[in-house]
matplotlib code that plots the C-alpha trace (Angstrom):
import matplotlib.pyplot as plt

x = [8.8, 5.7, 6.6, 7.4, 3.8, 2.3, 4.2, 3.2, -0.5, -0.4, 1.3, -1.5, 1.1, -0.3, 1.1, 0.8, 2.3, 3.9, 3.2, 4.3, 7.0, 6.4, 3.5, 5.7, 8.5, 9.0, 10.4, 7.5, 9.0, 9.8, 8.7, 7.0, 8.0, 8.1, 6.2, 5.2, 4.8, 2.8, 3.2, 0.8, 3.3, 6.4, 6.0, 4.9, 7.9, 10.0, 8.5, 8.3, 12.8, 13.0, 11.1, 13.5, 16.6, 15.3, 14.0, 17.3, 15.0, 16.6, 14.6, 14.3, 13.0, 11.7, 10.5, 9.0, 10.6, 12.5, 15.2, 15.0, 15.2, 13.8, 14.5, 12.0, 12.0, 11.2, 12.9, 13.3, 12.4, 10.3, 10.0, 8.8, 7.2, 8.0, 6.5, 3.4, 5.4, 7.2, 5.2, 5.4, 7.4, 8.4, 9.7, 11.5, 13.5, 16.3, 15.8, 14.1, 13.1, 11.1, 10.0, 11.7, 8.7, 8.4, 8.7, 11.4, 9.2, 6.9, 10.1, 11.4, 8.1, 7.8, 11.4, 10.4, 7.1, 9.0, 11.6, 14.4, 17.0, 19.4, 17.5, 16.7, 18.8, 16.4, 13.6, 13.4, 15.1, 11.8, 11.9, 11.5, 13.2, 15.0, 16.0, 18.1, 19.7, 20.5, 21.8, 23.2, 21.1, 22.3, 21.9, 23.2, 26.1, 24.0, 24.4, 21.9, 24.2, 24.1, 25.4, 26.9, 29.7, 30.9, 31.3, 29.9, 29.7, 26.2, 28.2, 30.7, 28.9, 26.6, 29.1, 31.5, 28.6, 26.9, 28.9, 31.0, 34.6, 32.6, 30.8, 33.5, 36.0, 32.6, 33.3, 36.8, 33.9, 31.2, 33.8, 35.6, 38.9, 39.7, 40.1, 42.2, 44.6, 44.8, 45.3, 48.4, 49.6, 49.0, 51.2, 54.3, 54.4, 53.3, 55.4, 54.1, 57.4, 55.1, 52.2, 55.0, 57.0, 53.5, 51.6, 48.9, 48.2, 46.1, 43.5, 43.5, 42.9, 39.9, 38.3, 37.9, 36.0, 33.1, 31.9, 31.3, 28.9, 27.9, 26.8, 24.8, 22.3, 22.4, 20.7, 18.6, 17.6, 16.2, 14.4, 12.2, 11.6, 10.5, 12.5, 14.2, 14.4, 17.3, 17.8, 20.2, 22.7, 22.2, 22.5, 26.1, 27.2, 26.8, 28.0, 31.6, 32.0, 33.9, 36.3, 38.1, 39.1, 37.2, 38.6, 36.9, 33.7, 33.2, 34.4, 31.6, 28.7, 29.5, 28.5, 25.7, 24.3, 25.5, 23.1, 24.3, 27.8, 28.4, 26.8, 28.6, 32.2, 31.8, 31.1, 34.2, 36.8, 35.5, 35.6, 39.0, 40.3, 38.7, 40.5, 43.0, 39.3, 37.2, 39.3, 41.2, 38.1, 36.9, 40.5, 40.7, 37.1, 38.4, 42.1, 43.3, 46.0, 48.3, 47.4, 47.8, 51.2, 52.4, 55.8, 55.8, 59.1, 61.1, 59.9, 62.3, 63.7, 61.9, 64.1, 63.7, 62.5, 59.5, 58.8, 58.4, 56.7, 54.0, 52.2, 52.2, 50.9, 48.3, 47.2, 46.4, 44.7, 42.4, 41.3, 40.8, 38.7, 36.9, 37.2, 35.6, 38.0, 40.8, 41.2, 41.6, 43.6, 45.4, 46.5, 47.6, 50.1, 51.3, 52.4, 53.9, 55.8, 56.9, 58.3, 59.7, 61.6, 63.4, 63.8, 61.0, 62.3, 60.9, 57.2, 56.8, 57.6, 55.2, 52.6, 52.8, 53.4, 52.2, 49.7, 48.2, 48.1, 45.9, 43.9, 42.9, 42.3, 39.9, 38.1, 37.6, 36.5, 33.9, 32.3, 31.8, 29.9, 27.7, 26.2, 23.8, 21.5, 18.8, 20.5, 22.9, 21.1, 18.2, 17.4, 18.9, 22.0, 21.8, 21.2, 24.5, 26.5, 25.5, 25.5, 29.3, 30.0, 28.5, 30.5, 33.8, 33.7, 32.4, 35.4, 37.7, 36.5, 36.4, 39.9, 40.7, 38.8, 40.5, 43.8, 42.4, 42.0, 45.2, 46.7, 45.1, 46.0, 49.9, 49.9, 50.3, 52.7, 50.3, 49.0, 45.7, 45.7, 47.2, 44.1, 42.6, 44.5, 42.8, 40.5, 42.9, 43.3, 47.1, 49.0, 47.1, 45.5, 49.0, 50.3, 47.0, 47.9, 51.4, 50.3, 47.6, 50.3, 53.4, 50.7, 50.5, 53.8, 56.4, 59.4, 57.0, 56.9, 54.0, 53.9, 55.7, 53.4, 50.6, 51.3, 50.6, 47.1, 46.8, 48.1, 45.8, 42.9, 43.2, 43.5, 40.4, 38.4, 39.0, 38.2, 35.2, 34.0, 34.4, 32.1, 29.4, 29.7, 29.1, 26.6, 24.6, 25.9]
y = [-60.4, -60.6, -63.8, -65.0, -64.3, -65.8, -69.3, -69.3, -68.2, -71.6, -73.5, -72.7, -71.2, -68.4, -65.3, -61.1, -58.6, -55.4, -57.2, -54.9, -57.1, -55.4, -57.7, -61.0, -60.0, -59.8, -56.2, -54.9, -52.9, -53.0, -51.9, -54.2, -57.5, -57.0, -60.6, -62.6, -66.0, -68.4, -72.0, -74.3, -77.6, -78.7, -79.6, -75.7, -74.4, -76.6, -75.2, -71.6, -71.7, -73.7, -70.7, -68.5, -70.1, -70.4, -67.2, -66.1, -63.9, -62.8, -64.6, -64.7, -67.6, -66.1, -68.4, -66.7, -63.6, -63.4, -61.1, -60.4, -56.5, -56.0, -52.0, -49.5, -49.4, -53.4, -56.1, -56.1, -59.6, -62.7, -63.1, -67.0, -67.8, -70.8, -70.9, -73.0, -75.8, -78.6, -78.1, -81.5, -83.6, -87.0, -89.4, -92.5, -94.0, -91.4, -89.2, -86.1, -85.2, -81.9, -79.7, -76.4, -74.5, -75.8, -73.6, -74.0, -73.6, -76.7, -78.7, -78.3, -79.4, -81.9, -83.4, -82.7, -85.0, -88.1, -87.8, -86.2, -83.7, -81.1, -78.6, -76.8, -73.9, -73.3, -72.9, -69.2, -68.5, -67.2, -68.7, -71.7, -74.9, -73.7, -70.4, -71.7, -74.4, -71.8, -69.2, -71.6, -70.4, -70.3, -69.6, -70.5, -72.7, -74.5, -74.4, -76.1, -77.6, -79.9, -82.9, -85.8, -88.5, -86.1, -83.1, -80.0, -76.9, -75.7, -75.7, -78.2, -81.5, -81.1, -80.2, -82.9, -85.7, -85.4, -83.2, -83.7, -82.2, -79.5, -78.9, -78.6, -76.1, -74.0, -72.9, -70.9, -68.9, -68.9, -67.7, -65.6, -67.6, -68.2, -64.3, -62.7, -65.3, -64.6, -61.0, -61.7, -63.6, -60.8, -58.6, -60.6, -59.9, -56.5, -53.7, -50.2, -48.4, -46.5, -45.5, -44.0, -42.1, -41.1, -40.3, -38.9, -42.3, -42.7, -40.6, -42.6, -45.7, -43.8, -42.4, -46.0, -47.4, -44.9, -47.7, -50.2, -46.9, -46.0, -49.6, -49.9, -47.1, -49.0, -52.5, -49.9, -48.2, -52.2, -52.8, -49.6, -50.2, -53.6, -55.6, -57.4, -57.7, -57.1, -56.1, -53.7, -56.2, -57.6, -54.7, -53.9, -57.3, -57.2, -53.9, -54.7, -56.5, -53.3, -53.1, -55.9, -58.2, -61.8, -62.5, -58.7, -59.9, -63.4, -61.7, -59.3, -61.7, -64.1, -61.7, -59.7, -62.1, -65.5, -66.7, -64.7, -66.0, -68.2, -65.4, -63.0, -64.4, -66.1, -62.5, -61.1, -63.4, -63.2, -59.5, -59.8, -62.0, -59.9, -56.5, -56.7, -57.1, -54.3, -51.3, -50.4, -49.2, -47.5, -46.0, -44.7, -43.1, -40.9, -39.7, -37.7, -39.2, -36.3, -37.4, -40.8, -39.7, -38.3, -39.7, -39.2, -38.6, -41.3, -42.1, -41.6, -44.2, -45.2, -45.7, -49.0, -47.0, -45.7, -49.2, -50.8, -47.6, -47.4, -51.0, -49.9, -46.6, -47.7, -50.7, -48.5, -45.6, -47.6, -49.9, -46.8, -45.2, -48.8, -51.3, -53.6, -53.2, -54.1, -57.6, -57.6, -54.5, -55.7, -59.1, -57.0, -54.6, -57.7, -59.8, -56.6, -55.8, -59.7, -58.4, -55.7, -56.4, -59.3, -61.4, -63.8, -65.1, -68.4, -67.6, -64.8, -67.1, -69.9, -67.4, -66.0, -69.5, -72.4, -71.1, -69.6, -71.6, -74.3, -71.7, -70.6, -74.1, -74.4, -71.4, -72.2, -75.5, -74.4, -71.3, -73.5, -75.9, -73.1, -72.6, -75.2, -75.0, -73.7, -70.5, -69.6, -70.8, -67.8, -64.4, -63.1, -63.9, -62.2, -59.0, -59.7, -60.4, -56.5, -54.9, -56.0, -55.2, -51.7, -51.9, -52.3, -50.0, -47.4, -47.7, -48.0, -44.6, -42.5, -43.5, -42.3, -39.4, -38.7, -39.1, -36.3, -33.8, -34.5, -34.1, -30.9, -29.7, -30.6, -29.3, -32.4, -34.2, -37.1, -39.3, -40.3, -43.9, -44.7, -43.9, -46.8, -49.4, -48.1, -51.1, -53.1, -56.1, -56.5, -56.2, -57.0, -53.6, -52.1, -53.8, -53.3, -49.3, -49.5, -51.2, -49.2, -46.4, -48.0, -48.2, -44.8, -43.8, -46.4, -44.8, -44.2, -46.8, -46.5, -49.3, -48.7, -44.9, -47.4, -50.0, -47.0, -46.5, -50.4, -51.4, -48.2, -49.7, -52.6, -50.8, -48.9, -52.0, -53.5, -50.2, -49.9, -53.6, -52.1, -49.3, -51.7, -54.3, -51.6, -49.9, -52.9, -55.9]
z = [-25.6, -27.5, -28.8, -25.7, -24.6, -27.2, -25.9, -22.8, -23.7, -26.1, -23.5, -20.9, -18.4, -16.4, -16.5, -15.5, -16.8, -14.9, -11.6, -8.7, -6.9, -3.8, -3.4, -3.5, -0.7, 2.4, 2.6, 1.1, -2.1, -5.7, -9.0, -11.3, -13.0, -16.9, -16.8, -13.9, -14.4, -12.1, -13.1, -11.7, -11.8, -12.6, -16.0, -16.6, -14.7, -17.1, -20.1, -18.7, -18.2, -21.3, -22.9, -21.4, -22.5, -25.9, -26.4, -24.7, -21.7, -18.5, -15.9, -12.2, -9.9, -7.3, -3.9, -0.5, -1.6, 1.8, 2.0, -1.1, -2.5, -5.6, -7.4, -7.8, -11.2, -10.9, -12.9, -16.8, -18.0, -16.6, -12.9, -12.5, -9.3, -8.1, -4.3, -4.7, -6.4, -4.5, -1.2, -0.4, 2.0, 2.3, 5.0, 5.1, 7.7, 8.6, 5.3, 5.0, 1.3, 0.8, -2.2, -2.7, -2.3, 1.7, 4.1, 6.4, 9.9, 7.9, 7.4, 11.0, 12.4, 10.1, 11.1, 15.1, 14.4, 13.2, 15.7, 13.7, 14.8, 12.9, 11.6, 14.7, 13.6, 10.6, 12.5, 13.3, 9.4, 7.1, 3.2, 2.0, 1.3, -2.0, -1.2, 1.5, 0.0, -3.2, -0.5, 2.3, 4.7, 8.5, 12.2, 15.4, 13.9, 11.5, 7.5, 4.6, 2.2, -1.4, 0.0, -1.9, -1.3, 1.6, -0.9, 0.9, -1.5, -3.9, -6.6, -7.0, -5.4, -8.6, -11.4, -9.7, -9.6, -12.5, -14.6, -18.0, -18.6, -20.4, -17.5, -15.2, -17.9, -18.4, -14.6, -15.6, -18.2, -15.1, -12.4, -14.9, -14.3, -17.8, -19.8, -16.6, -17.2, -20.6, -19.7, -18.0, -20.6, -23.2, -20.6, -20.5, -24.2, -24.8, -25.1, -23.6, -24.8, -27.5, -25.1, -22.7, -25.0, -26.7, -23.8, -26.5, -28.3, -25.1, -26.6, -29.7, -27.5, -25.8, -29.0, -30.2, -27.1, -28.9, -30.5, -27.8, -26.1, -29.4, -30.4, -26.6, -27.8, -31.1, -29.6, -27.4, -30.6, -32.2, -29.3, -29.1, -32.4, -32.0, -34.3, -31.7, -27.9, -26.1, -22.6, -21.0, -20.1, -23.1, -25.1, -23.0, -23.6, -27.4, -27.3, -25.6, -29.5, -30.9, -28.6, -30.4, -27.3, -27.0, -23.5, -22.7, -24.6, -22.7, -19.3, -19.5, -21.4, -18.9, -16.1, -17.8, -20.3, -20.3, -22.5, -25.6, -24.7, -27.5, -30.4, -28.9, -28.7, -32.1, -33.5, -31.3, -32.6, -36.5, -36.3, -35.0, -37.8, -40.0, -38.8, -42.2, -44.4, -42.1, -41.4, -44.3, -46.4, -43.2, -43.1, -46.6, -46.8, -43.5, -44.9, -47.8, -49.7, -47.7, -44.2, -45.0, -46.3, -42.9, -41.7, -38.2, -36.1, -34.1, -30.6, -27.8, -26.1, -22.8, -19.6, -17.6, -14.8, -16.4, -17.6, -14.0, -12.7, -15.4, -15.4, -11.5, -12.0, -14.3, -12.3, -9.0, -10.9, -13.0, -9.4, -7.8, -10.5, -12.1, -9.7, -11.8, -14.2, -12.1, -12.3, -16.1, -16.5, -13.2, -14.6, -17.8, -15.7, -14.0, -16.7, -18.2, -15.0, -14.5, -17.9, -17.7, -14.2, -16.1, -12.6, -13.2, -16.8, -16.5, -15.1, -17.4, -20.9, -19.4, -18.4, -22.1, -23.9, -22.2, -19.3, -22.5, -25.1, -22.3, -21.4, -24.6, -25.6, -22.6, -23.4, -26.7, -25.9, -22.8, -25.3, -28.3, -26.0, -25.3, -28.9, -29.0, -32.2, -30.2, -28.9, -31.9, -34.8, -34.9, -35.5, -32.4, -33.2, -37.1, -35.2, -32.2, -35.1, -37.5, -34.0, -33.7, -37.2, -36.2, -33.2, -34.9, -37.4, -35.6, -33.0, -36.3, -37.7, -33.7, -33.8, -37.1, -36.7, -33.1, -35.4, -37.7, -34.9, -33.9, -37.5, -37.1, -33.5, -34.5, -37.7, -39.7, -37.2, -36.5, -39.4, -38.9, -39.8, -36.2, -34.8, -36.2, -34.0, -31.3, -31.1, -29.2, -31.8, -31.2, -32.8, -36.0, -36.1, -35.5, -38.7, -40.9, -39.7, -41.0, -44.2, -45.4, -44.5, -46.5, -49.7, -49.7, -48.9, -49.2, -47.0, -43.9, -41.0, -38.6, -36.7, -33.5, -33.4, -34.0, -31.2, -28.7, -29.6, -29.4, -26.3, -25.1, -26.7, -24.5, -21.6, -22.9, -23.9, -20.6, -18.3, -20.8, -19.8, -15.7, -16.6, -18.0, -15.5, -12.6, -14.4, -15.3, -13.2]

ax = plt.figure().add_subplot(projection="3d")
ax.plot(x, y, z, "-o")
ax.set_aspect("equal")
plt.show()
């Protein structure tokens, strides 16, 4: 943040900091604003959000403050006032143009004085211009809307007008279309049979989410200590890296910090390539030559009943306890149940061949669009990219060492190496389990004991990702 102020101090663009935002809305209360920024024209505002994005800041444009309820402990990043701008208003013929920062009571008298009718409704509505065009503001049976070429909707008119293809796949990332889809792709072709005839390789799955938590105090940790400037949601967002799941990562950087988006899935997805080059080292250190020896016993065989009831089970228990988790891990359980239920043949192979293979072409396409030189290529995204490093290994060796315990607790029944796969990178971390295993011990075959812990671990990642997002969305 220090850099930042030293920008806007050589760019002339006035500024407070730990301005109480109480004093800017209508309701009166609200901590302070980290930085306030009060730009005296346009071109300043321009510079100030163009500072923002290239410093990668959380910012805040903030109008009449109407309605608007800021939290006590105030807002952590750059609040950019933007109600003195744009107070102007212009007629001619029919047409109506006005600033954003016009207040609506000004417009309406504005229109009554040259004879034009419509925006009676908005009279009585407090705010200005552009906060009610940004939050359709309406009364009485009236609505502001973005209007273009009889297109009616803030969103779409723009993206549709003046937008690219990249523009309009980026919405599947901004909506959060795209990785739920993915998620019930992943379902039609995983196999819980493990995790239900294990019911303990759940805890394996769990130990590992340690390092997306561990890595969150991690990025907390750098920016106390100055060397780099992360925010909260930030922090969570880079922190979601060790769980080993890009569409996880992008689901929850698109909603917390959407400007790391690009960093952030680029470390997500080289991580996950790399689980064959990362864990075995991490593995090793951990186990003795014994536990890594460990042949385990054969899993039972799981009844068709138990394999419809469980994606069913899980579905409802994790909605009811992370709600915010439930559309991932719901989309999981129901490509796993279309499945499992073997009535649906055909939807469940395109869901888990040809719905995915476009999505994940889309995805790819929308996030690499996102890391422009100006946001990837700096210092910011050195640091995203050890923190995830961090991340991973950390989740690599709570899992093992979860698997340790339980070599301990069942007197040498578990082998430790399972834990590992934890991270949720199926099933590559299932097979880098059962090689680093077979090296040791030639005879022993881990991978269906390590598929539990990895089809947990993405249950895990994704009810981890609900627990951020609530906490900090």
């Amino acid at each position: 943040m220090e850099r930042f102020k030293q920008k806007l101090q050589a760019a002339a663009i006035p500024f407070r900091e730990n301005e109480p935002l109480a004093a800017h809305c209508t309701f009166k209360i609200g901590g302070p604003a980290q930085l306030f920024v009060m730009p005296e024209n346009e071109q300043q505002l321009c510079s100030a959000v163009a500072l923002c994005k290239e410093q990668a800041v959380r910012y805040y444009l903030l109008g009449n403050g109407s309605n608007i309820l800021f939290a006590d402990e105030g807002f952590s990043g750059v609040v950019i006032d933007v109600s003195a701008l744009g107070s102007d208003i212009a007629v001619e013929g029919n047409m109506l143009t006005a600033g954003a920062g016009v207040r609506l009571a000004v417009l309406c008298r504005a229109a009554l004085e040259h004879g034009l009718s419509g925006l009676e409704f908005a009279y009585g509505i407090p705010g200005t211009v552009g906060g009610a065009v940004y939050m359709n503001a309406g009364a009485y049976g009236g609505e502001q809307y973005f209007v273009g070429d009889g297109l009616e909707h803030p969103m779409w008119v723009e993206i549709l007008n003046n937008g690219g293809l990249a523009d309009m796949l980026y919405m599947g990332v901004k909506l959060g279309i795209y990785p739920p889809l993915i998620f019930l792709g992943i379902g039609t072709m995983t196999d819980f049979a493990p995790l239900i005839s294990n019911p303990k390789s759940l805890l394996l799955g769990a130990a590992a989410q340690f390092g997306i938590f561990g890595t969150y105090m991690g990025a907390r940790l750098l920016t106390a200590t100055g060397l780099v400037d992360f925010t909260q949601k930030q922090s969570a967002a880079i922190s979601i890296i060790g769980g080993a799941d890009g569409p996880t990562a992008i689901f929850v950087t698109s909603r917390l910090a959407p400007e790391l988006l690009g960093s952030i899935a680029v470390a997500a997805y080289s991580y996950m390539a790399l689980v064959p080059v990362i864990q075995p080292p991490i593995m090793k250190a951990l186990t003795t030559s014994k536990e890594r020896s460990v042949v385990m016993k054969q899993l039972r065989t799981v009844s068709k009943t138990e394999r419809i009831i469980f994606p069913i089970m899980v579905a409802i228990i994790v909605s009811l306890i992370v709600p915010d988790a439930a559309v991932l891990v719901g989309m999981l359980m129901l490509g796993n149940l279309m499945k499992e239920c073997g009535v649906v043949d055909r939807i469940q192979k395109t869901a888990g061949n040809e719905l995915m293979n476009i999505i994940t072409i889309f995805l790819a396409l929308s996030v690499g669009c996102t890391t422009s030189a100006n946001t990837f290529l700096n210092t910011r995204t050195l640091f995203i990219i050890v923190l995830g490093l961090i991340a991973f290994s950390f989740g690599t060796a709570a899992g093992v060492l979860c698997g340790k315990v339980m070599y301990k607790l069942t007197g040498g029944q578990v082998n430790p190496l399972i834990g590992s796969a934890g991270v949720s990178a199926v099933p590559m971390a299932a097979r880098v389990s059962q090689k680093v295993g077979q090296s040791e011990n030639p005879s022993n075959f881990l991978l269906m004991h390590a598929m539990g812990p990895n089809v947990a671990g993405v249950i895990g990642s994704a009810v981890a990702a609900g627990i951020l997002i609530n906490i900090f969305g």
